[in-house]
N, C-alpha and C positions, 0 to 999 in steps of 0.2 A: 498841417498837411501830411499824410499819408508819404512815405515814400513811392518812389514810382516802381515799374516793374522790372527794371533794371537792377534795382536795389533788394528788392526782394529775392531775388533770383539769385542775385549775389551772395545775399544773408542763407539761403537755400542753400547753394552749391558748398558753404564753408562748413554748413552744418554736417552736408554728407559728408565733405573728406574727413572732418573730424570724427565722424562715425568710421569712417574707412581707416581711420588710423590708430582709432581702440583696438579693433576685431582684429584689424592686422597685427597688431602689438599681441594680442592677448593670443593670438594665434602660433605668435612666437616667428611670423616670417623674415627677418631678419633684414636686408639691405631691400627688400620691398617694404617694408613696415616705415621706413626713413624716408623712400621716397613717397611715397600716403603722406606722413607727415609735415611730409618740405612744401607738397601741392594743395592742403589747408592753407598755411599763413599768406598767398595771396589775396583772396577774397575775403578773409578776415580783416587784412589790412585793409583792404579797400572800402569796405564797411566801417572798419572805423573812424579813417580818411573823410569820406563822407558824413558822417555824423558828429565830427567834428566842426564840419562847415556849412553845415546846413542840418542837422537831424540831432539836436543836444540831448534829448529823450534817449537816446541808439549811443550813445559817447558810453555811457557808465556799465553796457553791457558788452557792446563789442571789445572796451577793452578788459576787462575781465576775462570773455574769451580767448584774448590775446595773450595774456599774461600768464592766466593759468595753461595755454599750451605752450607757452614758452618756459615755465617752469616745467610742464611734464617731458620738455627735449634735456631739460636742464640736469634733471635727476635721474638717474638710469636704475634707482635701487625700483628693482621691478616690479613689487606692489604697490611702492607709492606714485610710482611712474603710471601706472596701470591706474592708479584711483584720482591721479591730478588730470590724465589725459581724461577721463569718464566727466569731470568734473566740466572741464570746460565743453564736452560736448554739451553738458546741461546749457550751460549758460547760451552756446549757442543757438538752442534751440528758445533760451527763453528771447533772446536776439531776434529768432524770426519770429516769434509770436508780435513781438511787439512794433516790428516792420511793416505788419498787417495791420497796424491797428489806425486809426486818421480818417479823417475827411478825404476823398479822394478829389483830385485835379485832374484838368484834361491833361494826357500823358504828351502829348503832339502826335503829328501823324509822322507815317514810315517816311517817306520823302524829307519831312526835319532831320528826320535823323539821319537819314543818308547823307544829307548837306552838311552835318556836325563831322561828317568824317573827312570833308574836304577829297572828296574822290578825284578829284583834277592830279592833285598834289601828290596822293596816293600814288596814283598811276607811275609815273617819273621814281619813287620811292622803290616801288616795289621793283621796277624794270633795273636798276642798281642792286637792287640785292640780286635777284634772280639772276644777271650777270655775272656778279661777285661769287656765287656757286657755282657756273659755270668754268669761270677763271681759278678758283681753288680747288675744283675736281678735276681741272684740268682737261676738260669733257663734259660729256652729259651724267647727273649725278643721278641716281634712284628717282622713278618718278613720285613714288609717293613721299620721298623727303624732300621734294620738291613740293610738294602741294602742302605739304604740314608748314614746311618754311614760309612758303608765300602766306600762306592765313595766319600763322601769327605774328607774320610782320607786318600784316595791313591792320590785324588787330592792334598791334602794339602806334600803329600811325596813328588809325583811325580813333583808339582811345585819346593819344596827345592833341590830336584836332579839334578834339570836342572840347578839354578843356581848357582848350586855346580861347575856346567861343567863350565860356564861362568869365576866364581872365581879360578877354577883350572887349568884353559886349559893352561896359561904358565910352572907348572911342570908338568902337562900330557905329554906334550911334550919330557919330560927328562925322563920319570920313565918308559922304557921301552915298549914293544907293550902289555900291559896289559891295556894301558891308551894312549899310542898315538894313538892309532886309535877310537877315541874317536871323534865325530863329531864335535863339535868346534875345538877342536886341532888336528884335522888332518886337516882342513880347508872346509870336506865340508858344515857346514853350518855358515853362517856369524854369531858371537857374538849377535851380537843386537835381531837377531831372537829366539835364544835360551834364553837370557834373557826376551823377554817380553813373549815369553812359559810359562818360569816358574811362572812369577807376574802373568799371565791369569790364570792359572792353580789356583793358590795360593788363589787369588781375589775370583776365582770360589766354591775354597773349602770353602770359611770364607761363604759367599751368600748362598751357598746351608745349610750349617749344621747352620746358625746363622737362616735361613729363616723356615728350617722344624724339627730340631730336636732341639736344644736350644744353647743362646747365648757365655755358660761356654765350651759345647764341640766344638764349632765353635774358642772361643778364645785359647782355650788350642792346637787346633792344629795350630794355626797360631802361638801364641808362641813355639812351636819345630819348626815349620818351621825356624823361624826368630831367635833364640839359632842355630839352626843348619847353615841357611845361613851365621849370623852377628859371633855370637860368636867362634863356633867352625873354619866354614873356613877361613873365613876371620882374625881373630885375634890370636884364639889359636894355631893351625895348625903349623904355622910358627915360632911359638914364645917360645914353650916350651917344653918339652916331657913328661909332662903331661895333653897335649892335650886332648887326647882323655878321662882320669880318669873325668877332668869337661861337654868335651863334650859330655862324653856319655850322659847328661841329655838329649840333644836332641832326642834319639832312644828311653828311656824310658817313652814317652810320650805317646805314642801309647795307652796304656792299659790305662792309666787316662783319653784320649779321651774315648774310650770305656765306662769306667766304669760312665764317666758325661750325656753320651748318655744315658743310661739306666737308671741310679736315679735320675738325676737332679743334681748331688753337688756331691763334695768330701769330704771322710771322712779318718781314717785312714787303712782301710782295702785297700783305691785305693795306700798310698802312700807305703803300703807294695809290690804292682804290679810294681810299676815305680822303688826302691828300688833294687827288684832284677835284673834287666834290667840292671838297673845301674851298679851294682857289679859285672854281669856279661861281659859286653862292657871289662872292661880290659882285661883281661886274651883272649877275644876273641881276640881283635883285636890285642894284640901285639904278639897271633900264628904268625897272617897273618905278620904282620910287620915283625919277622923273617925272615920270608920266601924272603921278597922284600926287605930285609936291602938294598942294594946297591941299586936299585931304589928307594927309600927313600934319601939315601948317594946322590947319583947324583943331587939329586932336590932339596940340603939343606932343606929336611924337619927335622927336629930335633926329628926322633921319636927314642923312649927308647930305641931298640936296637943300636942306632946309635950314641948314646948320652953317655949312659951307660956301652953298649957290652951286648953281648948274657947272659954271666951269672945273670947278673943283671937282664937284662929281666926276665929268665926263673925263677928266686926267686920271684919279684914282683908277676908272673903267679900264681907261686904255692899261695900264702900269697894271694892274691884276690881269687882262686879258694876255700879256705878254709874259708874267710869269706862270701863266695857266698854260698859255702853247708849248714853251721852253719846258715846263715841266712833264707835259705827255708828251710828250717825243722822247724823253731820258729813257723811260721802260726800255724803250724798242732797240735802242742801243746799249744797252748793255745788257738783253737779251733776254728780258722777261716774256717780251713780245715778239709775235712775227712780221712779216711783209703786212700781210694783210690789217692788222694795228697800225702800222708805220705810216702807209699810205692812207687809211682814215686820217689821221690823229695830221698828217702833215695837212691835206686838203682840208678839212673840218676846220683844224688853226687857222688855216690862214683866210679864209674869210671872215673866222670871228674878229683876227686884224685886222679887215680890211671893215669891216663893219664899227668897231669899236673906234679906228681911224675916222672914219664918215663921223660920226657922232661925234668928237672930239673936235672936230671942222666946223659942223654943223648941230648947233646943240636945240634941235626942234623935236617937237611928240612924235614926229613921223621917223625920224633918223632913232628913238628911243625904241619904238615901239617895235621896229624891224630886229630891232640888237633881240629888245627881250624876246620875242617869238624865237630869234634863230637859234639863243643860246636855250632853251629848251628843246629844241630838236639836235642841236651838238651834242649837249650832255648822253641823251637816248642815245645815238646812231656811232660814238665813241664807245660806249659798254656795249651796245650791241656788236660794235668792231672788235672789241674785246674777248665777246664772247665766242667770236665765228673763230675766230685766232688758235683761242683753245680747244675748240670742236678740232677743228682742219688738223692742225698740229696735233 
């Protein structure tokens, strides 16, 4: 099978920077020639990534690409630097020749793909980061490093979502039509295509935000990316029902992108943004887990309520919902925040206690399903509280 056109576009774009990193080299531009060079081994990696798992024909050339530009960063003696960098542009290019070559497959349509990014999810993601700049500029930050920020944090989601689908699509299958009809696991679109989406995607986000806004908010979101693809799906997921308490790191990142974007560096006001994120992921998601236990149950996912039973659950919820409230309300006391934080963060609290209570009283799909809706609108309308705090002030 041909790769799709994700992948080729990827094999394309690493070929150009490695072009862009000869001419720059040989041009002699000095701290621009480096960063040409740094924004190649994205898509190269990704390329290779991919044809490691699906494309063995593309393994023997992408890493050669790889190699040899990793030895021409290696060696600075500037002829041979100059003739290793030339070298692996070949190879690159022999790379896209042969990314064109196959049978082709239907690619799926635009709409799969949009669904591989999990746009819901997105949404809540990127409203936390965009926050998290607000709150570390302490104001309103540049608009256009606000728009560079936002796209390649949705790139950087929307890459992890897709090859979420990739790693999920055998219990998609089982967990009822909430998830089999999901485009890899319903079959219409081939796996392979859906994975090199998401490395394109992924590749794309590190290149954009490492190339125009800075290196720490380019790595921090490729780190959640890679916590959320390696750690959570692939290893915890399966493994324990405490899953989701470690994996939530991955969703809490969002807002320390943001906040890297705007100052340059993290301090601890950012690790207070990722914090509450964190504490709140439980309680959210074992609403929803409630709600799907037996599709959960079918797909031997070992989540809390399936592992433990409902009661257990609904006590966990409440015991994180109460160190989530206790924990937003600390800012505002000792002065990171204002009134206007305070007063969210107190009213917000305390209905998610009184909700969480309800549940804990009452452990029915209806008492779950009110939690999980509201603790998605808490999370939002808390950063947004956040964000007005910093405007105002």
């Amino acid at each position: 099978m041909r790769p799709g056109p994700w992948l080729r576009l990827t094999a394309l774009g690493g070929a150009a920077a490695t072009l862009l990193a000869v001419v720059s080299g040989s041009a002699e531009l000095g701290a621009g020639h480096r960063v040409l060079a740094a924004l190649a081994l994205p898509p190269l990696a990704a390329v290779a990534a991919a044809a490691w798992v699906a494309y063995r024909r593309l393994l023997a050339p992408s890493l050669l690409s790889l190699v040899l530009f990793g030895l021409a960063a290696a060696v600075t003696a500037p002829g041979i630097h100059l003739a290793l960098a030339a070298v692996a542009f070949t190879a690159s290019l022999v790379l896209v020749a042969l990314a064109f070559r196959g049978e082709p497959s239907p690619a799926g349509s635009v709409r799969d793909y949009v669904t591989l990014t999990k746009p819901r999810i997105m949404t809540l993601l990127l409203l936390t980061g965009l926050c998290g700049m607000f709150v570390g500029a302490k104001g309103l930050p540049p608009l256009w490093l606000v728009v560079v920020t936002m796209l390649g944090l949705a790139l950087a989601c929307g890459g992890a979502s897709a090859l979420n689908h990739v790693l999920d699509a055998d219990i998609d299958k089982l967990m009822g039509k909430r998830t089999r009809s999901r485009p890899v696991a319903a079959g219409r679109m081939p796996a392979p295509y859906a994975l090199e989406f998401g490395l394109a995607l992924s590749a794309l986000s590190f290149v954009l935000l490492a190339g125009v806004v800075n290196v720490l908010t380019a790595g921090l979101a490729l780190v959640g990316n890679l916590f959320y693809v390696l750690v959570y799906t692939r290893l915890l997921k399966r493994s324990t029902p405490q899953n989701i308490v470690i994996g939530g790191a991955a969703g809490a990142v969002p807002p320390l992108v943001g906040w890297a974007a705007a100052t340059g560096n993290l301090t601890l006001p950012a690790l207070v943004l990722f914090a509450i994120v964190f504490l709140w992921t439980p309680p959210h998601f074992w609403a929803l887990a409630l709600l799907i236990k037996r599709d959960y149950a079918a797909a031997g996912v070992p989540m809390l309520p399936v592992v433990r039973g409902e009661e257990e659950t609904a006590r966990q919820i409440m015991l994180y919902t109460v160190g989530l409230v206790a924990f937003t309300l600390a800012p505002a006391l000792w002065g990171m925040f204002g009134l206007v934080y305070l007063v969210a963060a107190a009213a917000l609290g305390a209905v998610f206690l009184w909700l969480a209570w309800r549940l804990r009283r009452e452990r029915t799909p209806a008492r779950a399903k009110i939690l999980f809706h509201y603790s998605l609108a808490y999370l939002a309308l808390l950063f947004v509280a956040m964000a007005l705090d910093a405007v105002i002030a």
